[in-house]
N, C-alpha and C positions, 0 to 999 in steps of 0.2 A: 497867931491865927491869920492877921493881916497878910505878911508875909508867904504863910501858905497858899491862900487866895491870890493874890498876886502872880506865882509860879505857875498856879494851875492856869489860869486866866493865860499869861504867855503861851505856857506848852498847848492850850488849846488853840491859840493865833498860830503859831509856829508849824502844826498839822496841819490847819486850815489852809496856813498859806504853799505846804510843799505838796500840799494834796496830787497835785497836777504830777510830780514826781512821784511820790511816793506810789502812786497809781500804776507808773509805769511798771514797776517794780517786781508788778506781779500779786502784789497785796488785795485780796478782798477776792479775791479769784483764784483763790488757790485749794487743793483737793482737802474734802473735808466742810469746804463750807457749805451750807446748806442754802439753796434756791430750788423755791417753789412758785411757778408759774402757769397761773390758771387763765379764764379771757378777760376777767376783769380784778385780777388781784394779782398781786407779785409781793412773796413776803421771802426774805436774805437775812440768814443768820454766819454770820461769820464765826466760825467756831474754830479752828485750825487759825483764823489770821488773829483772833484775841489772842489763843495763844501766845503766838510768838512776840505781838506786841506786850504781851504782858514777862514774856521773858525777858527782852529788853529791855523794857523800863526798870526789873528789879536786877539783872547783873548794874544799870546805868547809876540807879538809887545807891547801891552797896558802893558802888566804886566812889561815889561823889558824897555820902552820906558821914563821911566818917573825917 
């Protein structure tokens, strides 16, 4: 369990820190995601970019898991 916590803990530093890249990327802005903007509310669902983060991580997990 230690172990787990630890990896997650990186891979959330690891985001944090290439954020500025990863941003480039096109990530979080891509069609599908959902932005709604009123004059004093702004709510961002990113539904298209979970996806595909979440595809990556499981080809990453499978490949590295075993």
């Amino acid at each position: 369990m230690q172990k787990t916590l630890i990896i997650i803990g990186l891979l959330i530093l690891a985001t944090g820190l290439l954020w500025p890249v990863i941003s480039k990327l096109g990530l979080g802005r891509l069609p599908g995601d959902i932005i709604v903007r009123r004059e004093n509310f702004s709510f961002y669902f990113p539904i298209t970019t979970m996806v595909i983060v979440s595809i990556v991580l499981t080809v990453i997990f499978r490949l590295f898991g075993k």
